[in-house]
C-alpha positions in Angstrom: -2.8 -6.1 -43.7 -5.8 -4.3 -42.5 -6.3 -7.2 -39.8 -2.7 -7.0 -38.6 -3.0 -3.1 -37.7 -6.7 -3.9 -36.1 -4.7 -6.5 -34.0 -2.1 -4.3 -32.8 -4.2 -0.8 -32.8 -6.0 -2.9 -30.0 -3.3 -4.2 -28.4 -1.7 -0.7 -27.9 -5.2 0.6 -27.0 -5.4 -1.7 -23.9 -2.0 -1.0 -22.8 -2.9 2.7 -23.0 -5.8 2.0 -20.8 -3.7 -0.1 -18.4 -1.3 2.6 -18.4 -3.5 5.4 -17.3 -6.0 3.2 -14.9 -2.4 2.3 -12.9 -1.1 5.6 -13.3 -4.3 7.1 -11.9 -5.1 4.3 -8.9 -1.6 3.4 -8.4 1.3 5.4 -8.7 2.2 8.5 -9.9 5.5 10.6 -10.6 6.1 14.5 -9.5 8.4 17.3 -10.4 9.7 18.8 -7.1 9.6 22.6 -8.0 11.5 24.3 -4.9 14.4 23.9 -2.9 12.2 23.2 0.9 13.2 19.8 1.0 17.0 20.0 0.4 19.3 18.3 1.1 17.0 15.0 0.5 15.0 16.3 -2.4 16.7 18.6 -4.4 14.7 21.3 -6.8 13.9 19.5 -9.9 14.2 16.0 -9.0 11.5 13.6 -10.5 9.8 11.7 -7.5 8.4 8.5 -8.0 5.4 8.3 -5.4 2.9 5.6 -4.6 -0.9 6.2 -3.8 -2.7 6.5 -0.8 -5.8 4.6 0.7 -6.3 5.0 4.0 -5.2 7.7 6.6 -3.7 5.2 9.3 -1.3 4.1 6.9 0.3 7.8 7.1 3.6 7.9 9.7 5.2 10.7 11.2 8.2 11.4 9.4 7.4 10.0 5.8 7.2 12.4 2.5 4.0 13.2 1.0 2.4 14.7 -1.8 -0.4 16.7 -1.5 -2.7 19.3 -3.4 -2.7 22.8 -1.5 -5.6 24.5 -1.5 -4.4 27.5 -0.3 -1.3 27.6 -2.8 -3.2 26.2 -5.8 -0.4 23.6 -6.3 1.2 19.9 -5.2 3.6 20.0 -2.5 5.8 17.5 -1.3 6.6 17.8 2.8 7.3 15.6 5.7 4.4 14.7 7.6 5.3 16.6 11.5 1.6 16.0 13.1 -0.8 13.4 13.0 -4.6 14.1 13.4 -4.9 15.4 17.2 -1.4 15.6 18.1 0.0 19.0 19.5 2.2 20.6 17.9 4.6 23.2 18.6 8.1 24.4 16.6 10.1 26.5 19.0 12.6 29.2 18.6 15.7 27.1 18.7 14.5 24.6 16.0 13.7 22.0 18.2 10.1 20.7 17.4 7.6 19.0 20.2 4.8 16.6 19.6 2.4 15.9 22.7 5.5 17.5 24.7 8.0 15.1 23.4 10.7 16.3 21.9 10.8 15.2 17.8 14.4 13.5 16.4 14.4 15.1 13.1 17.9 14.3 11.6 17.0 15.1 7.9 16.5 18.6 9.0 19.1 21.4 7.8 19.0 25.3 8.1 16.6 25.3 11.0 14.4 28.3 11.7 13.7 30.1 14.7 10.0 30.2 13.3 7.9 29.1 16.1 4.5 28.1 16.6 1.7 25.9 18.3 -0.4 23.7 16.4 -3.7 21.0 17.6 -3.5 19.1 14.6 -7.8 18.4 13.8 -9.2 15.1 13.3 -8.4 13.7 9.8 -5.8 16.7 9.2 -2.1 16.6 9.1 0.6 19.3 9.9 3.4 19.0 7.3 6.9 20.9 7.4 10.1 21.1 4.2 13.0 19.7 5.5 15.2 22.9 4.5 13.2 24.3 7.8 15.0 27.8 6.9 13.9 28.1 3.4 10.6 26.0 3.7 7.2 27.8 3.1 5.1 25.3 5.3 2.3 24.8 7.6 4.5 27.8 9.7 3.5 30.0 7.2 0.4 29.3 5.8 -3.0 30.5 6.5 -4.8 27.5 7.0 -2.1 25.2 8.1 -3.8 21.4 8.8 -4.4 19.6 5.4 -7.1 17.5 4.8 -6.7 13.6 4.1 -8.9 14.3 0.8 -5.8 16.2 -0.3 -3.3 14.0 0.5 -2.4 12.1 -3.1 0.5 9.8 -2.4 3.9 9.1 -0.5 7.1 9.5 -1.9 9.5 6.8 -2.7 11.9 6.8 -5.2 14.0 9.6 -6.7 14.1 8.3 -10.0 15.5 11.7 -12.5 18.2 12.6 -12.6 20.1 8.8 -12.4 22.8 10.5 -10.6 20.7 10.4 -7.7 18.6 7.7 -8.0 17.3 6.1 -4.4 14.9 5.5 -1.7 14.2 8.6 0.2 14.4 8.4 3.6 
């Protein structure tokens, strides 16, 4: 008897281990604890998200998770600026990178927050999708995040089933 639990305390040992290393290096999951990225992430909805390695894998548009230093918590935003783009919300919504106009059709509420942004090198300017409600890089003090705080993009609503999907 004694043999069979050493066999299958080690067994559930290395899956333990497995399941941490790939939860750590891999993917992750993440709460969503505000409303700035209705209507495609709605407060409360579990985000499966996948990890990051390498900042040229980042795109304009996509959802991330990062750590904000300034808030002392993860946030999940759409990525607006890429490292030296320039960057500027005006009044009527509309947003311009490098003087092209931005197609942002998952925005809703706009804001007639304005403001001009020269995204630095290895930095990223990020905005909520509910542009209204959203405390973002608009607001913030220091408003470029670091790649070393970027954790992961997210993929997959997965809680509640109701709305499980890709984001987009």
């Amino acid at each position: 008897m004694k043999k069979v639990i050493k066999e299958w305390l080690g067994i559930i040992l290395i899956a333990l281990i497995i399941a941490e290393v790939t939860n750590k290096l891999i993917f992750f999951n993440i709460k969503v604890p505000t409303g700035s990225m209705l209507p495609t992430i709605q407060l409360d909805d579990v985000i499966f998200c996948t990890r990051i390695y390498g900042e040229k894998s980042i795109e304009r548009g996509e959802i991330i998770v990062f750590k904000s230093k300034e808030r002392d918590e993860d946030l999940v935003k759409r990525v607006v600026g890429l490292p030296n783009d320039h960057v500027e919300f005006k009044n009527d919504g509309t947003v311009y990178i490098n003087n092209k106009k931005l197609e942002e059709p998952y925005v809703v509420n706009n804001s007639d927050k304005t403001g001009v942004f020269d995204v630095p090198e290895h930095c990223y300017l990020f905005a909520g999708d509910n542009r209204a409600t959203s405390l973002d890089a608009r607001s913030w003090d220091n408003p470029y995040i670091n790649y070393k705080y970027i954790q992961g993009k997210a993929r997959f609503v997965i809680n509640p089933f109701s709305r499980w999907g890709k984001l987009k």
